[in-house]
ROTILO-747818 format. One record per residue (C-alpha): x, y, z. Coordinates in steps of 0.5 Angstrom, whole numbers, padded with zeros to 4 digits, always signed. Layout:
N
XYZ...
//
This chain:
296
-0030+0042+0009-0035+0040+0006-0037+0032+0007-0037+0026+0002-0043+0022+0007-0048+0021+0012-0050+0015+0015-0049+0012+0022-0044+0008+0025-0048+0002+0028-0043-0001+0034-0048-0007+0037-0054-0003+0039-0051+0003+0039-0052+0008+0033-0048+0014+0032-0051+0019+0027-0044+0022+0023-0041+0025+0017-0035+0024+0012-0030+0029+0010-0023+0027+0007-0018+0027+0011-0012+0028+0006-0012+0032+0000-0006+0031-0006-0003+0038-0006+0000+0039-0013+0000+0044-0020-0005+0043-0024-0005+0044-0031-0009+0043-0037-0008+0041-0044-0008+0048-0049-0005+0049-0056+0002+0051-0055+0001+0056-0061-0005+0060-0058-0006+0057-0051-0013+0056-0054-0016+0050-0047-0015+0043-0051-0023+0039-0051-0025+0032-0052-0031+0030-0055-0034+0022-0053-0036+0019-0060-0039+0011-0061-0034+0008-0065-0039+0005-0069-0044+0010-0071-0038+0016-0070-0044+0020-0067-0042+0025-0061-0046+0021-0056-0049+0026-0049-0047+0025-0043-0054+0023-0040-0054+0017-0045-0047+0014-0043-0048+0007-0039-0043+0002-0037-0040-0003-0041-0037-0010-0039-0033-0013-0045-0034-0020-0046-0027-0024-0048-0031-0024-0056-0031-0018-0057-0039-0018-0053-0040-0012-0049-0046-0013-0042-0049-0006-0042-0050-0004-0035-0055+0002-0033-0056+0005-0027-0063+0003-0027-0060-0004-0027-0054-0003-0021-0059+0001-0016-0062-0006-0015-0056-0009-0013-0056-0010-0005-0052-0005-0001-0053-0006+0006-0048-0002+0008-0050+0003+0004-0052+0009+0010-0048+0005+0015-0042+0003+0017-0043-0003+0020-0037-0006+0026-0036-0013+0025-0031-0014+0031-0024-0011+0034-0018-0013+0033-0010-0011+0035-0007-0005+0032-0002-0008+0029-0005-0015+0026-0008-0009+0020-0002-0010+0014-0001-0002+0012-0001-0005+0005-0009-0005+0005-0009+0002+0008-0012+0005+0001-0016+0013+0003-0017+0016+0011-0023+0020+0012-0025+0024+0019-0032+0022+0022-0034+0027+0025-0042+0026+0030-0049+0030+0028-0051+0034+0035-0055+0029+0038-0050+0023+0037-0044+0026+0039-0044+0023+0047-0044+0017+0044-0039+0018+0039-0034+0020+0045-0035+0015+0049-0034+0010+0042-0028+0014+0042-0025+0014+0049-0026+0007+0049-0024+0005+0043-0017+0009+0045-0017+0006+0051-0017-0002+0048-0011-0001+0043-0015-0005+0038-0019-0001+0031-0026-0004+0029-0026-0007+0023-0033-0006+0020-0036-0005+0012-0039+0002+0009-0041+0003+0002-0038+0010-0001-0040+0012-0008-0044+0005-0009-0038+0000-0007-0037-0004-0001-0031-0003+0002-0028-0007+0008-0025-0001+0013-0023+0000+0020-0024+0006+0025-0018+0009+0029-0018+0015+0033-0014+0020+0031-0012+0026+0034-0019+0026+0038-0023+0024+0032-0025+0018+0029-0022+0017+0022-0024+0011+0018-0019+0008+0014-0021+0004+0008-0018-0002+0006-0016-0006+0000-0020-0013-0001-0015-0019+0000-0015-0020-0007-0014-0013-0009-0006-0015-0006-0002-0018-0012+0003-0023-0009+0010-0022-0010+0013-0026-0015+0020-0025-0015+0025-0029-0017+0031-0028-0012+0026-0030-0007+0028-0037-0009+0036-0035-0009+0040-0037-0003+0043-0031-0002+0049-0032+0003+0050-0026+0008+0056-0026+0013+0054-0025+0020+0059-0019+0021+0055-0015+0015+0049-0017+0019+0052-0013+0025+0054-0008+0020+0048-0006+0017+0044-0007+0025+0049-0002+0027+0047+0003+0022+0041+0003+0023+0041+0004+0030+0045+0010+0029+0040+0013+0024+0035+0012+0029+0031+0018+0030+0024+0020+0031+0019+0021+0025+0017+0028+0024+0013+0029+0018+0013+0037+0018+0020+0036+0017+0020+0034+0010+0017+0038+0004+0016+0037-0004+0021+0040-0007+0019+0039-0014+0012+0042-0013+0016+0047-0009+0021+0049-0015+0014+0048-0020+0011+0054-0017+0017+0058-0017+0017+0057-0024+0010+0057-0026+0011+0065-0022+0017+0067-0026+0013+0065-0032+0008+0070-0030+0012+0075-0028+0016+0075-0034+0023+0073-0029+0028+0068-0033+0028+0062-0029+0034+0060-0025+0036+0053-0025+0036+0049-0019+0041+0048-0015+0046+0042-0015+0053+0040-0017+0056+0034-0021+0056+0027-0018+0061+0026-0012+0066+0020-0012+0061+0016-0009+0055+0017-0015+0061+0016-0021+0062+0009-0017+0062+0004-0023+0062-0003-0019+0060-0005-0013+0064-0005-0006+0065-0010-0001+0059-0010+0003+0062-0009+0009+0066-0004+0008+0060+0001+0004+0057-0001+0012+0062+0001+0015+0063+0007+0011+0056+0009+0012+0057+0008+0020+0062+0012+0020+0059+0017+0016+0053+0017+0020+0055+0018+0026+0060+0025+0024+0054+0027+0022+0050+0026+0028+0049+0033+0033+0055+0032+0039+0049+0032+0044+0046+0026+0041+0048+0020+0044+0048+0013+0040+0041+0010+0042+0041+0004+0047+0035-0001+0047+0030+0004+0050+0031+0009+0047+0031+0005+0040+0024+0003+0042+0021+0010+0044+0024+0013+0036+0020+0007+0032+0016+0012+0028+0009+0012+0031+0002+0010+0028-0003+0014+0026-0007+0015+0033-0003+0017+0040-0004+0010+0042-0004+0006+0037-0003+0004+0030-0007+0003+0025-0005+0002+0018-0001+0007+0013-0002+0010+0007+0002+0006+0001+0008+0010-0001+0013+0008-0006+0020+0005-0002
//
């Protein structure tokens, strides 16, 4: 792996020389725009609209429109005075419990890993910060942006998760939530009865992308000249051909039912403990720091 950034992580008097990879990659096909009559690449030229010039790349800066129709032009000679304290260090402000960190704030992870002559107090920040449960909450400056972040371990390693400023988070603004939505008790002990029994514990490796996955296959069938095959998948069952909404309590009950003929005969219906020890867990071994967004 190749690292992102040097710098330091500044723990009260302590100073722990690190580096920066990125700890996620986005696994996907990549594809680039071509002529479908000849496969030429497809290119794109920047031009100024008000002279129609094709402009160079050097000589592009940034520009920041105003509500007439006015631009502030920015150049990089005007946003290197900009002060950036943190800009080589990740600077700990203080530690908080695990849980207080809204994964909704969670925005990229990155492994820190120690240069040699810091890597005794990098252990020793880690062990500690392991055996707290709490995450430091500190400020790094990564490609010219200050960022709010918190460290974690994670598999023997410190990982930095960077995270959203609260003003980035939208407020959710919908308007059931000013409805007085009445829900049954019965339908209450349904929908809990159904998620205890599909309880089980989190494993990632067993998930895949199947688009990606049947995305390649096709893009292999094109090359080696094969027909391509569907994929397999059968029409709508009953339940997808529903055209109205069933009573509450009978899809719950029917779900239940199902759940549990699904379920391994070995597999007893979980009771407190075991519910409490099938919760997914967090990104380190003892504790949780904050997630990557995902869509529900």
């Amino acid at each position: 792996m190749r690292s992102i950034w040097a710098g330091t992580i500044s723990f009260g008097m302590v100073v722990i020389p690190v580096k920066l990879y990125a700890a996620t990659e986005q696994r996907d096909i990549s594809f680039r725009q071509v002529h479908q009559a000849d496969g030429g690449p497809v290119r794109y030229r920047r031009f100024c609209t008000v002279d129609g010039e094709e402009v160079p790349f050097a000589e592009i800066a940034k520009g920041y429109e105003l509500a007439n129709g006015d631009m502030v032009v920015l150049t990089d000679d005007d946003l290197k005075d900009l002060p950036l304290a943190t800009a080589r260090r990740i600077d700990v402000l203080h530690f908080a419990p695990a849980e207080q960190l809204d994964p909704i704030l969670a925005n990229k992870s990155y492994y820190s890993a120690p240069d040699p002559p810091g890597v005794k107090a990098y252990v020793l920040f880690r062990d500690a910060l392991s055996a707290s449960g709490r995450v430091a909450v500190a400020k790094v400056a990564i490609r010219q942006r200050e960022a709010l972040c918190a460290l974690l371990v994670r598999d023997g390693v410190l990982v930095l998760e960077t995270l959203l400023w609260p003003d980035e988070i939208r407020t959710p603004d919908f308007k059931f939530l000013d409805e007085d939505t009445d829900v049954r008790p019965q339908e209450l002990r349904m929908a809990s009865s159904l998620i205890d029994t599909m309880t089980e514990d989190f494993d990632p490796s067993a998930y895949s992308d199947a688009y990606r996955e049947a995305l390649e296959k096709l893009v292999e069938a094109k090359i080696e000249g094969n027909d391509v095959v569907s994929p397999p998948g059968g029409p709508e069952t009953g339940a997808e051909k529903r055209s109205g909404p069933a009573d509450l309590s009978e899809t719950l009950r029917a779900s239940v039912e199902a759940a549990k003929a699904n379920r391994p005969k070995t597999k007893s219906k979980p009771g407190p403990d075991a519910k409490a020890a099938s919760r997914p867990k967090g990104k380190t071994g003892t504790q949780s720091g904050p997630r990557r967004k995902a869509s529900a």
